[in-house]
One Martini backbone bead per residue (centre of mass of N, CA, C, O) as a GRO file, in nm:
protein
  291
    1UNK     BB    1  10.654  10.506   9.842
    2UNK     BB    2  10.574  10.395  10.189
    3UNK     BB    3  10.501  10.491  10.490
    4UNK     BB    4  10.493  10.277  10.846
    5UNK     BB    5  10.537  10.339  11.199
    6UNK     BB    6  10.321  10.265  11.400
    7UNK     BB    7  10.254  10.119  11.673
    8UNK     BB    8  10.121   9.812  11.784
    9UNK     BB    9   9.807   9.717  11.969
   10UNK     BB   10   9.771   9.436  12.153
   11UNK     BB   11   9.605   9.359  12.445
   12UNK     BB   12   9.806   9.597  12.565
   13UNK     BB   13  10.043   9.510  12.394
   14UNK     BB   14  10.309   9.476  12.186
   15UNK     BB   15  10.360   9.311  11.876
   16UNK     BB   16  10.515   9.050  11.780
   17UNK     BB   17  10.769   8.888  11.662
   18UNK     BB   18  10.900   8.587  11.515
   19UNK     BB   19  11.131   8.396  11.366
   20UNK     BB   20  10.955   8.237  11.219
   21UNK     BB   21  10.758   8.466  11.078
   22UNK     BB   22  10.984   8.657  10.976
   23UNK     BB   23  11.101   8.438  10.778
   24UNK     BB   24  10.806   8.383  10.608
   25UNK     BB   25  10.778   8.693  10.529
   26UNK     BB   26  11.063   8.745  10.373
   27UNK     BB   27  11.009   8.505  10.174
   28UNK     BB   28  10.758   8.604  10.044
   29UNK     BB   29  10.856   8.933   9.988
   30UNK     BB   30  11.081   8.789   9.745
   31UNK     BB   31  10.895   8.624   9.559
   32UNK     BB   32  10.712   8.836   9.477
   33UNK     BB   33  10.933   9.115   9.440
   34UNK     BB   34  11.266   9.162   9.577
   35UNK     BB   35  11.253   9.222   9.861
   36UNK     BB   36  11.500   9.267  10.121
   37UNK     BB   37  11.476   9.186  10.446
   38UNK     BB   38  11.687   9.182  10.726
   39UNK     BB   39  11.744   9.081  10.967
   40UNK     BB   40  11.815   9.378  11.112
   41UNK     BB   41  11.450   9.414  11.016
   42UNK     BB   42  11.252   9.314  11.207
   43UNK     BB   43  11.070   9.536  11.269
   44UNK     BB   44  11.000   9.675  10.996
   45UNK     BB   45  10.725   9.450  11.031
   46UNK     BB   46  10.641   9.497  11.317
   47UNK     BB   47  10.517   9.752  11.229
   48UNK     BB   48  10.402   9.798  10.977
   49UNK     BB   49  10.234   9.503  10.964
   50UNK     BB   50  10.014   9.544  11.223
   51UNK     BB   51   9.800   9.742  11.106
   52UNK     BB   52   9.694   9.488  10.939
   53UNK     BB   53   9.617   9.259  11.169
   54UNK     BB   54   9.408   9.502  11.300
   55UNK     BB   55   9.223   9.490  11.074
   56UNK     BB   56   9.179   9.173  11.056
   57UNK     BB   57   9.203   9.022  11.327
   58UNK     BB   58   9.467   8.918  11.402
   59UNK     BB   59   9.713   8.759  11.636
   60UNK     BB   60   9.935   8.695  11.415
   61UNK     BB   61  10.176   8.662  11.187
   62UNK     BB   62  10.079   8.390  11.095
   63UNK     BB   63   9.822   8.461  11.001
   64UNK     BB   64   9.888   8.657  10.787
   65UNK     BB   65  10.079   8.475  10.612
   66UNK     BB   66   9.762   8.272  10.580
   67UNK     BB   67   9.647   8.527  10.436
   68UNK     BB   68   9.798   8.545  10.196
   69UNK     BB   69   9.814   8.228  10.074
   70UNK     BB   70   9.451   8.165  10.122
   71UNK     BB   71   9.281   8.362  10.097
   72UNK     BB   72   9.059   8.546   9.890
   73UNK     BB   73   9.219   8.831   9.949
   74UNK     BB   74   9.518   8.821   9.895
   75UNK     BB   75   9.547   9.032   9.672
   76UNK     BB   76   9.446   9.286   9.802
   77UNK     BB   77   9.685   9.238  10.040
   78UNK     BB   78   9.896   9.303   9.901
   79UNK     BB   79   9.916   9.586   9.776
   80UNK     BB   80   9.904   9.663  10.104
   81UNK     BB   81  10.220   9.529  10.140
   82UNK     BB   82  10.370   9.719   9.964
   83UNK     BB   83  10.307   9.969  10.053
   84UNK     BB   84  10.426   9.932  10.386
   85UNK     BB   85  10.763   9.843  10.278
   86UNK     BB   86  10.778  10.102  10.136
   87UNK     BB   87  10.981  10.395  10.076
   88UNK     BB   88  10.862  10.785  10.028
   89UNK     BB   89  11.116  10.965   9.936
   90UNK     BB   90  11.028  11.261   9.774
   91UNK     BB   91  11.135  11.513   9.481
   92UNK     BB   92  11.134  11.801   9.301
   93UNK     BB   93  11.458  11.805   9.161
   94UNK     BB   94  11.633  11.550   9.245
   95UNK     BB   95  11.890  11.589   9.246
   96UNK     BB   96  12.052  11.847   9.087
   97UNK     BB   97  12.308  11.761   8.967
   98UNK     BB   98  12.205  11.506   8.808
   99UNK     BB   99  12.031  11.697   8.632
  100UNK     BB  100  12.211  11.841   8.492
  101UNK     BB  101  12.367  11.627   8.341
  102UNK     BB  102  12.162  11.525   8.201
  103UNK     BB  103  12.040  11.803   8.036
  104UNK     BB  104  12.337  11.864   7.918
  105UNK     BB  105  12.433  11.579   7.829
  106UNK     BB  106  12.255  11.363   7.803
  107UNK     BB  107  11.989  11.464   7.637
  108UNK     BB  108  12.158  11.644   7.411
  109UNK     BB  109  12.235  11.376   7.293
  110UNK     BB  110  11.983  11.233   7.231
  111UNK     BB  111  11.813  11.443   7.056
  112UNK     BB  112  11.997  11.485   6.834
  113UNK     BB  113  11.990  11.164   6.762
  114UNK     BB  114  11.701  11.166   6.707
  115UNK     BB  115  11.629  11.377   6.491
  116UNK     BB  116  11.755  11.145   6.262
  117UNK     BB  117  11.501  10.965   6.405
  118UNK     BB  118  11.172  11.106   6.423
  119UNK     BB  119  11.143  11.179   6.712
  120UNK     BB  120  11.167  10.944   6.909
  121UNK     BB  121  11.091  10.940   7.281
  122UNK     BB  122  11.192  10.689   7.528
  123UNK     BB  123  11.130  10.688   7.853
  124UNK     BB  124  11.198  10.507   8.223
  125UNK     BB  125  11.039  10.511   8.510
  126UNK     BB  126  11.162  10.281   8.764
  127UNK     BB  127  11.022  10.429   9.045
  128UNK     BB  128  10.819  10.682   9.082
  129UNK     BB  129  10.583  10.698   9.278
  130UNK     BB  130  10.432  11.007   9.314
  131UNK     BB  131  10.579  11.157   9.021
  132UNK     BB  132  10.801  11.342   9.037
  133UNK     BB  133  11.015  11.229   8.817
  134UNK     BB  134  10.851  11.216   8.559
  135UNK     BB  135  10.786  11.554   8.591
  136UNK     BB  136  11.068  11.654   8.587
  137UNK     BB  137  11.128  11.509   8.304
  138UNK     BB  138  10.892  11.710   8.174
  139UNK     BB  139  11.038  11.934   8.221
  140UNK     BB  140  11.324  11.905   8.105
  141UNK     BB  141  11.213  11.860   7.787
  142UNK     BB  142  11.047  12.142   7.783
  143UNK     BB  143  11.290  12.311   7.820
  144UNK     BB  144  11.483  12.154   7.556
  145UNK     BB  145  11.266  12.250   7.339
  146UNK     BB  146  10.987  12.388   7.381
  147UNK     BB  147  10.810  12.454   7.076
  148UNK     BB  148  10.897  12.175   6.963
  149UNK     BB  149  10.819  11.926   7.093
  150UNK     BB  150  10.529  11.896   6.904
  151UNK     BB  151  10.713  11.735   6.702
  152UNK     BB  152  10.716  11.485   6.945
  153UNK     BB  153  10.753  11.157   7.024
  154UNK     BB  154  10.658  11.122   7.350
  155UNK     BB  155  10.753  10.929   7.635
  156UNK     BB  156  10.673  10.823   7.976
  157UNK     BB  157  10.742  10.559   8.157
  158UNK     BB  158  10.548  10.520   8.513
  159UNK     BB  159  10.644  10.289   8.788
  160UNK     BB  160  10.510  10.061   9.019
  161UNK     BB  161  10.417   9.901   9.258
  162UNK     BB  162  10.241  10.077   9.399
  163UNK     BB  163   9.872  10.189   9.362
  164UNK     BB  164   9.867  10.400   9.569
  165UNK     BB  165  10.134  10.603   9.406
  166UNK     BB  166   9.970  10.632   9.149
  167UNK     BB  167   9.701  10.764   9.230
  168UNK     BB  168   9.893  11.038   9.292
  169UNK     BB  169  10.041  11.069   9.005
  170UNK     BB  170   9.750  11.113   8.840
  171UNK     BB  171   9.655  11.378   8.956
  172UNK     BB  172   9.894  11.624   9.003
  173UNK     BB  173   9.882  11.694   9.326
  174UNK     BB  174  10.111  11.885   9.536
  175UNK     BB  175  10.274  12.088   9.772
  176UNK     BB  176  10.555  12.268   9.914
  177UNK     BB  177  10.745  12.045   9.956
  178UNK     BB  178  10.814  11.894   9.722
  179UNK     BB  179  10.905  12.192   9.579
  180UNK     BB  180  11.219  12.229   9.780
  181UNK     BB  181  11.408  12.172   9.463
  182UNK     BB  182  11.309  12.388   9.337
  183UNK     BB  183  11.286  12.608   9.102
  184UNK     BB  184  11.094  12.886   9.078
  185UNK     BB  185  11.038  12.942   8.757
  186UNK     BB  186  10.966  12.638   8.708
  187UNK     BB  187  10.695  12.631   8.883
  188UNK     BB  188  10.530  12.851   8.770
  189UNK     BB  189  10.554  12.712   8.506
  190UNK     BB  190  10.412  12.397   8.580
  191UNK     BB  191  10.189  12.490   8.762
  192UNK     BB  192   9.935  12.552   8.966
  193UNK     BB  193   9.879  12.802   9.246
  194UNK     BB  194   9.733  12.721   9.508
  195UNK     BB  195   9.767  12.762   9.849
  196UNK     BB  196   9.947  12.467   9.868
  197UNK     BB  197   9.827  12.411   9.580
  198UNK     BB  198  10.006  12.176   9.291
  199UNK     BB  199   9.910  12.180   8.971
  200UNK     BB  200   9.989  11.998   8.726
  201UNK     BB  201  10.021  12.039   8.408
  202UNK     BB  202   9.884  11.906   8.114
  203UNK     BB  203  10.153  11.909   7.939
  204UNK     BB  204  10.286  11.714   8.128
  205UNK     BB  205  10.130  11.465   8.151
  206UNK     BB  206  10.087  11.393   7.806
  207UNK     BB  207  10.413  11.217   7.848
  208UNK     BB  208  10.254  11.033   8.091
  209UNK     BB  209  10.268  10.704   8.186
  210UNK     BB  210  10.082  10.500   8.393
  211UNK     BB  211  10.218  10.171   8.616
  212UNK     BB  212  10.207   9.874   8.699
  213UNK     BB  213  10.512   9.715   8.849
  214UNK     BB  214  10.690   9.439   8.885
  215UNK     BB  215  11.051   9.394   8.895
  216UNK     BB  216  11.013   9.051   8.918
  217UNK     BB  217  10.858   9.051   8.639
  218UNK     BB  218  10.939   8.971   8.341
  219UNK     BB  219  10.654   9.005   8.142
  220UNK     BB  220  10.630   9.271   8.257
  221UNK     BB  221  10.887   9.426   8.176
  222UNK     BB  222  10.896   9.303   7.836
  223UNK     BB  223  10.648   9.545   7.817
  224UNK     BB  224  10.836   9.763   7.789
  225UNK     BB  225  10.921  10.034   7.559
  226UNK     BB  226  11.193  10.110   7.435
  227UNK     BB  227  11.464  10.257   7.556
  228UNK     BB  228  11.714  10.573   7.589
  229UNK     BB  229  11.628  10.615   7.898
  230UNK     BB  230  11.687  10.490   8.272
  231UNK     BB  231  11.509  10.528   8.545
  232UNK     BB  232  11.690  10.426   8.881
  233UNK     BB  233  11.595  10.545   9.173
  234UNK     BB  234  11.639  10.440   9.481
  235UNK     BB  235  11.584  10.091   9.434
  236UNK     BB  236  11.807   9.854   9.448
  237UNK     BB  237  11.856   9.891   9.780
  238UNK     BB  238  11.595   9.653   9.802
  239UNK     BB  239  11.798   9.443   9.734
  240UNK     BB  240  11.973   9.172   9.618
  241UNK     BB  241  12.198   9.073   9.448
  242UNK     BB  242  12.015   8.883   9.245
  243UNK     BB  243  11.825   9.105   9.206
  244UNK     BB  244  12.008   9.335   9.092
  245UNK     BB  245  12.091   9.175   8.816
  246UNK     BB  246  11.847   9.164   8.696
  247UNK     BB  247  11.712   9.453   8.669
  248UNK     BB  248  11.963   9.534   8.502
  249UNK     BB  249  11.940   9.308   8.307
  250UNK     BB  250  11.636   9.472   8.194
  251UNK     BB  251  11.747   9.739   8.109
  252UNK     BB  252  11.978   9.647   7.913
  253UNK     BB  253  11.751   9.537   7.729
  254UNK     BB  254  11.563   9.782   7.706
  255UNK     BB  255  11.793   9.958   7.569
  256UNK     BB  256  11.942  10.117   7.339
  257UNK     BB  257  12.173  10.164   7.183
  258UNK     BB  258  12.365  10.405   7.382
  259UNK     BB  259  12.208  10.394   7.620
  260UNK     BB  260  12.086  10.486   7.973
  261UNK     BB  261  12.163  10.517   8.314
  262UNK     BB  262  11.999  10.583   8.605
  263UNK     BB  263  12.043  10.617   8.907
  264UNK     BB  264  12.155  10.673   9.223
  265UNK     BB  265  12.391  10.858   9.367
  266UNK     BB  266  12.478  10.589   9.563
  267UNK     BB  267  12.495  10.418   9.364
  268UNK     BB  268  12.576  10.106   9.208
  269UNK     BB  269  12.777   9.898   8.952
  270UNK     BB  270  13.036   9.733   9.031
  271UNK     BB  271  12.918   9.441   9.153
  272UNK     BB  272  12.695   9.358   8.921
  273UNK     BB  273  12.791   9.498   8.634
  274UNK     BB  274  12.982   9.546   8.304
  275UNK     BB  275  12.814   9.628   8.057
  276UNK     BB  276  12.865   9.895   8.115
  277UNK     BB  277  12.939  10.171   8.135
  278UNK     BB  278  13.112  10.461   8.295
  279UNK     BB  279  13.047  10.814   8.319
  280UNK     BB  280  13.242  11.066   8.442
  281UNK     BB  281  13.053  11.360   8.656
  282UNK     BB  282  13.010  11.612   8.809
  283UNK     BB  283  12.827  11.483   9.057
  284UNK     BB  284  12.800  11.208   8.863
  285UNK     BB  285  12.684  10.891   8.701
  286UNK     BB  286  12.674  10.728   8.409
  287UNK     BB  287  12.503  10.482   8.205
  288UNK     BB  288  12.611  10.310   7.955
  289UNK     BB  289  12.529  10.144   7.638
  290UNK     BB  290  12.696   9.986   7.402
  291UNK     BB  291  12.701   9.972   7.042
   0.00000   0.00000   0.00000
Protein backbone atom coordinates (compact mmCIF):
# COMPACT_ATOMS: atom_id res chain seq x y z
CA UNK A 1 0.00 0.00 0.00
CA UNK A 2 1.42 3.32 -0.69
CA UNK A 3 1.59 6.66 0.54
CA UNK A 4 1.13 9.84 -1.53
CA UNK A 5 1.66 13.45 0.75
CA UNK A 6 2.27 16.28 -1.22
CA UNK A 7 0.37 19.28 -1.13
CA UNK A 8 -2.22 20.32 -4.42
CA UNK A 9 -1.42 23.90 -5.85
CA UNK A 10 -4.37 24.66 -8.38
CA UNK A 11 -4.03 28.37 -9.65
CA UNK A 12 -1.44 29.42 -7.61
CA UNK A 13 -3.51 28.34 -3.76
CA UNK A 14 -3.92 24.63 -2.14
CA UNK A 15 -7.41 23.06 -3.52
CA UNK A 16 -9.87 22.26 -0.72
CA UNK A 17 -12.39 19.70 -0.45
CA UNK A 18 -15.72 21.00 0.58
CA UNK A 19 -18.17 18.78 2.61
CA UNK A 20 -19.85 17.80 0.52
CA UNK A 21 -17.41 16.69 -2.23
CA UNK A 22 -15.61 14.64 1.06
CA UNK A 23 -18.90 13.17 2.01
CA UNK A 24 -19.33 11.68 -1.74
CA UNK A 25 -15.94 10.73 -2.32
CA UNK A 26 -15.59 8.62 1.21
CA UNK A 27 -18.88 6.78 0.33
CA UNK A 28 -17.87 6.33 -2.81
CA UNK A 29 -14.16 4.60 -1.46
CA UNK A 30 -15.95 2.69 0.88
CA UNK A 31 -18.83 0.76 -1.42
CA UNK A 32 -15.60 0.39 -3.90
CA UNK A 33 -13.66 -1.36 -1.61
CA UNK A 34 -14.55 -1.29 2.31
CA UNK A 35 -11.85 1.46 3.65
CA UNK A 36 -13.40 4.01 5.95
CA UNK A 37 -12.02 7.44 6.24
CA UNK A 38 -13.18 9.26 8.84
CA UNK A 39 -14.60 13.11 9.49
CA UNK A 40 -11.47 13.74 11.12
CA UNK A 41 -9.29 12.80 8.19
CA UNK A 42 -10.48 14.41 5.59
CA UNK A 43 -7.24 16.02 4.96
CA UNK A 44 -6.53 12.72 4.07
CA UNK A 45 -8.46 13.09 0.20
CA UNK A 46 -7.48 16.56 0.23
CA UNK A 47 -3.52 15.82 0.04
CA UNK A 48 -3.04 12.38 -1.19
CA UNK A 49 -6.35 13.53 -4.34
CA UNK A 50 -5.38 16.41 -5.23
CA UNK A 51 -2.07 14.97 -7.37
CA UNK A 52 -4.91 13.12 -9.29
CA UNK A 53 -6.98 16.23 -10.01
CA UNK A 54 -4.20 17.92 -11.28
CA UNK A 55 -3.10 14.78 -13.58
CA UNK A 56 -6.67 14.95 -15.16
CA UNK A 57 -6.68 18.90 -15.14
CA UNK A 58 -10.06 18.57 -13.13
CA UNK A 59 -11.50 22.09 -10.90
CA UNK A 60 -12.86 20.76 -8.41
CA UNK A 61 -13.23 17.42 -6.07
CA UNK A 62 -16.97 16.91 -6.97
CA UNK A 63 -15.29 16.93 -10.83
CA UNK A 64 -13.14 13.76 -9.70
CA UNK A 65 -15.95 12.18 -8.19
CA UNK A 66 -18.32 12.74 -11.62
CA UNK A 67 -14.96 11.03 -13.08
CA UNK A 68 -14.48 8.50 -11.39
CA UNK A 69 -18.48 7.59 -11.72
CA UNK A 70 -18.99 7.92 -15.46
CA UNK A 71 -15.43 8.66 -17.42
CA UNK A 72 -14.28 5.99 -20.07
CA UNK A 73 -11.63 5.89 -17.81
CA UNK A 74 -13.20 5.51 -14.73
CA UNK A 75 -11.32 1.83 -14.05
CA UNK A 76 -7.94 3.03 -14.39
CA UNK A 77 -8.48 5.63 -12.48
CA UNK A 78 -10.14 3.94 -9.88
CA UNK A 79 -7.05 1.61 -9.49
CA UNK A 80 -5.10 5.27 -9.58
CA UNK A 81 -7.29 5.69 -6.16
CA UNK A 82 -6.44 2.71 -4.67
CA UNK A 83 -2.92 3.42 -4.84
CA UNK A 84 -2.95 6.94 -3.06
CA UNK A 85 -5.53 6.41 -0.35
CA UNK A 86 -3.82 2.59 0.99
CA UNK A 87 -0.76 3.55 3.16
CA UNK A 88 2.77 1.40 2.81
CA UNK A 89 4.54 0.92 5.77
CA UNK A 90 6.59 -2.15 5.88
CA UNK A 91 9.15 -4.63 6.81
CA UNK A 92 11.22 -7.52 6.19
CA UNK A 93 10.01 -10.13 9.36
CA UNK A 94 8.41 -7.22 10.50
CA UNK A 95 7.19 -7.74 14.51
CA UNK A 96 10.00 -9.89 15.29
CA UNK A 97 8.35 -11.48 18.69
CA UNK A 98 5.45 -12.56 16.81
CA UNK A 99 7.16 -14.27 13.93
CA UNK A 100 9.13 -16.11 16.40
CA UNK A 101 5.45 -17.52 17.48
CA UNK A 102 4.64 -17.99 14.28
CA UNK A 103 7.49 -20.31 13.17
CA UNK A 104 8.22 -22.13 16.95
CA UNK A 105 4.62 -22.60 17.69
CA UNK A 106 2.07 -21.95 14.95
CA UNK A 107 4.23 -23.36 11.88
CA UNK A 108 5.41 -26.63 13.98
CA UNK A 109 2.40 -27.46 15.11
CA UNK A 110 0.80 -27.08 11.22
CA UNK A 111 3.67 -28.64 9.67
CA UNK A 112 4.06 -32.00 11.82
CA UNK A 113 -0.29 -31.98 10.88
CA UNK A 114 0.59 -31.63 7.53
CA UNK A 115 3.10 -34.19 7.67
CA UNK A 116 0.51 -37.01 7.94
CA UNK A 117 -1.68 -35.35 5.33
CA UNK A 118 0.33 -35.33 1.92
CA UNK A 119 2.52 -32.91 2.82
CA UNK A 120 0.20 -29.81 1.18
CA UNK A 121 0.32 -26.24 2.89
CA UNK A 122 -1.49 -23.22 1.84
CA UNK A 123 -1.11 -19.92 3.63
CA UNK A 124 -2.92 -16.62 2.70
CA UNK A 125 -0.94 -13.52 2.81
CA UNK A 126 -3.95 -10.83 2.53
CA UNK A 127 -2.63 -7.33 2.03
CA UNK A 128 0.80 -7.97 1.12
CA UNK A 129 2.04 -4.97 0.00
CA UNK A 130 5.12 -4.81 -2.00
CA UNK A 131 5.83 -8.49 -0.95
CA UNK A 132 8.21 -8.33 2.32
CA UNK A 133 5.32 -10.53 4.19
CA UNK A 134 4.86 -13.74 1.84
CA UNK A 135 8.56 -13.24 1.30
CA UNK A 136 9.64 -13.31 4.84
CA UNK A 137 6.90 -16.40 5.36
CA UNK A 138 8.94 -18.21 2.72
CA UNK A 139 12.16 -17.63 4.17
CA UNK A 140 11.17 -19.02 7.53
CA UNK A 141 9.49 -22.41 5.84
CA UNK A 142 12.66 -22.49 4.06
CA UNK A 143 14.06 -22.38 7.26
CA UNK A 144 12.07 -24.88 8.97
CA UNK A 145 12.45 -27.56 6.15
CA UNK A 146 15.67 -26.79 5.06
CA UNK A 147 16.02 -29.58 2.35
CA UNK A 148 12.81 -31.04 2.93
CA UNK A 149 10.66 -28.54 1.63
CA UNK A 150 11.45 -30.15 -1.93
CA UNK A 151 8.77 -32.87 -0.72
CA UNK A 152 6.31 -30.48 0.04
CA UNK A 153 3.38 -28.71 -2.42
CA UNK A 154 3.28 -25.19 -0.64
CA UNK A 155 1.18 -21.89 -1.98
CA UNK A 156 1.20 -18.83 -0.10
CA UNK A 157 -1.38 -16.35 -1.83
CA UNK A 158 0.25 -13.28 -1.84
CA UNK A 159 -2.88 -9.99 -2.04
CA UNK A 160 -3.37 -6.70 -2.29
CA UNK A 161 -5.66 -4.07 -3.46
CA UNK A 162 -2.98 -1.98 -5.49
CA UNK A 163 -1.98 -3.31 -8.89
CA UNK A 164 0.90 -1.05 -8.28
CA UNK A 165 2.72 -2.95 -5.18
CA UNK A 166 2.10 -6.00 -6.58
CA UNK A 167 4.23 -5.23 -9.68
CA UNK A 168 7.12 -4.47 -6.73
CA UNK A 169 6.10 -7.19 -5.30
CA UNK A 170 6.70 -10.21 -8.15
CA UNK A 171 10.25 -7.92 -9.25
CA UNK A 172 11.47 -9.32 -5.43
CA UNK A 173 13.88 -6.53 -5.64
CA UNK A 174 14.29 -4.37 -2.71
CA UNK A 175 16.74 -1.65 -0.94
CA UNK A 176 18.73 -2.09 2.28
CA UNK A 177 16.02 -0.27 4.28
CA UNK A 178 13.15 -3.13 4.01
CA UNK A 179 15.70 -5.34 5.51
CA UNK A 180 16.44 -3.14 8.62
CA UNK A 181 14.79 -5.99 10.76
CA UNK A 182 16.05 -8.50 9.17
CA UNK A 183 18.62 -11.41 11.04
CA UNK A 184 21.86 -10.42 8.70
CA UNK A 185 22.61 -14.41 8.47
CA UNK A 186 18.94 -14.79 7.09
CA UNK A 187 19.28 -11.79 4.45
CA UNK A 188 23.01 -12.90 3.20
CA UNK A 189 21.08 -16.60 2.95
CA UNK A 190 18.25 -15.28 0.31
CA UNK A 191 19.04 -12.03 -1.36
CA UNK A 192 21.36 -11.92 -4.32
CA UNK A 193 23.27 -8.41 -2.44
CA UNK A 194 25.19 -6.29 -5.00
CA UNK A 195 25.70 -2.59 -3.40
CA UNK A 196 22.03 -1.93 -1.73
CA UNK A 197 19.84 -3.68 -4.29
CA UNK A 198 18.79 -7.14 -2.57
CA UNK A 199 17.27 -9.33 -4.94
CA UNK A 200 14.84 -11.87 -3.75
CA UNK A 201 16.67 -15.47 -4.66
CA UNK A 202 14.20 -17.85 -7.05
CA UNK A 203 13.58 -20.44 -4.25
CA UNK A 204 11.58 -17.96 -2.57
CA UNK A 205 10.00 -16.91 -5.41
CA UNK A 206 8.56 -20.17 -6.27
CA UNK A 207 6.39 -20.46 -3.04
CA UNK A 208 4.17 -17.19 -3.65
CA UNK A 209 1.78 -16.60 -5.88
CA UNK A 210 0.74 -12.60 -6.15
CA UNK A 211 -2.31 -11.29 -7.44
CA UNK A 212 -4.92 -8.90 -6.87
CA UNK A 213 -8.03 -8.56 -4.74
CA UNK A 214 -10.36 -6.57 -3.34
CA UNK A 215 -11.13 -7.52 0.05
CA UNK A 216 -14.77 -6.30 -0.24
CA UNK A 217 -15.76 -8.53 -3.20
CA UNK A 218 -16.83 -11.51 -1.63
CA UNK A 219 -16.65 -13.67 -5.33
CA UNK A 220 -13.40 -12.97 -5.54
CA UNK A 221 -12.21 -13.53 -1.83
CA UNK A 222 -13.88 -17.39 -2.16
CA UNK A 223 -11.80 -18.41 -4.97
CA UNK A 224 -8.72 -18.16 -2.43
CA UNK A 225 -7.61 -21.59 -1.91
CA UNK A 226 -8.44 -22.76 1.41
CA UNK A 227 -5.51 -22.18 4.12
CA UNK A 228 -4.21 -23.77 7.29
CA UNK A 229 -2.86 -20.06 8.03
CA UNK A 230 -4.32 -16.77 6.72
CA UNK A 231 -1.79 -13.73 7.41
CA UNK A 232 -3.39 -10.47 7.67
CA UNK A 233 -1.53 -7.99 9.64
CA UNK A 234 -2.52 -4.09 9.98
CA UNK A 235 -5.07 -4.52 7.25
CA UNK A 236 -8.48 -4.08 8.96
CA UNK A 237 -7.46 -0.94 10.64
CA UNK A 238 -8.64 0.36 7.40
CA UNK A 239 -12.45 -0.70 7.95
CA UNK A 240 -14.72 -0.12 9.87
CA UNK A 241 -16.42 -2.45 12.01
CA UNK A 242 -19.20 -3.63 9.40
CA UNK A 243 -16.65 -4.41 7.19
CA UNK A 244 -14.23 -5.61 9.94
CA UNK A 245 -16.70 -8.62 10.40
CA UNK A 246 -17.19 -9.39 7.11
CA UNK A 247 -13.66 -9.88 6.21
CA UNK A 248 -12.63 -11.67 9.44
CA UNK A 249 -15.70 -13.76 8.85
CA UNK A 250 -14.19 -14.73 5.04
CA UNK A 251 -11.15 -15.22 6.48
CA UNK A 252 -13.06 -17.88 9.13
CA UNK A 253 -14.69 -19.40 6.17
CA UNK A 254 -11.37 -19.71 4.38
CA UNK A 255 -9.50 -22.03 6.91
CA UNK A 256 -9.48 -25.23 7.61
CA UNK A 257 -10.43 -26.62 10.77
CA UNK A 258 -7.74 -26.33 13.27
CA UNK A 259 -6.17 -23.07 10.97
CA UNK A 260 -5.02 -19.95 12.21
CA UNK A 261 -5.52 -16.55 11.41
CA UNK A 262 -2.57 -13.87 12.55
CA UNK A 263 -3.66 -10.30 12.48
CA UNK A 264 -1.40 -7.07 13.30
CA UNK A 265 0.21 -7.03 16.66
CA UNK A 266 -2.04 -3.95 18.05
CA UNK A 267 -5.27 -5.48 16.23
CA UNK A 268 -7.57 -7.30 17.87
CA UNK A 269 -10.95 -9.28 16.94
CA UNK A 270 -12.32 -8.71 20.69
CA UNK A 271 -15.17 -6.34 19.78
CA UNK A 272 -15.61 -8.30 16.00
CA UNK A 273 -16.33 -11.70 16.54
CA UNK A 274 -16.14 -14.64 19.10
CA UNK A 275 -15.52 -17.33 16.50
CA UNK A 276 -12.20 -17.71 16.92
CA UNK A 277 -9.96 -18.96 19.63
CA UNK A 278 -7.52 -16.37 21.04
CA UNK A 279 -4.26 -18.35 22.27
CA UNK A 280 -1.91 -15.92 24.18
CA UNK A 281 1.82 -16.42 24.17
CA UNK A 282 4.50 -13.63 25.00
CA UNK A 283 4.73 -11.36 22.86
CA UNK A 284 1.65 -12.34 20.23
CA UNK A 285 -2.23 -13.41 20.39
CA UNK A 286 -2.80 -15.62 17.66
CA UNK A 287 -6.20 -16.85 16.27
CA UNK A 288 -7.43 -20.08 15.69
CA UNK A 289 -10.58 -21.86 14.15
CA UNK A 290 -11.39 -24.42 16.20
CA UNK A 291 -12.28 -27.90 15.01
Amino acid sequence: MSSLFSKTISLGKELKITDHEFASLRDFIYDQCGIYIADNRKYLLENRLGNRLKKLNLRNFDEYYNFLRYDGGKDRELKKLFEVITTNETSFYRNPPQLKVFQEKVLAEVLKNCRSKGRKLRIWSAGCSTGEEPYTISMILHEALRTEIAQWDIRITANDLSERVLESARSGVYNDYTLRTTPKEIAQRYFDMNDGTNSIKPELKKLVNFGQINLKDRTQVRRIERSQIVFCRNVIIYFDDEMKKQVISAFYDNLVPGGYLIIGHSESLHNITRAFKPIHFPGAIIYQKEE
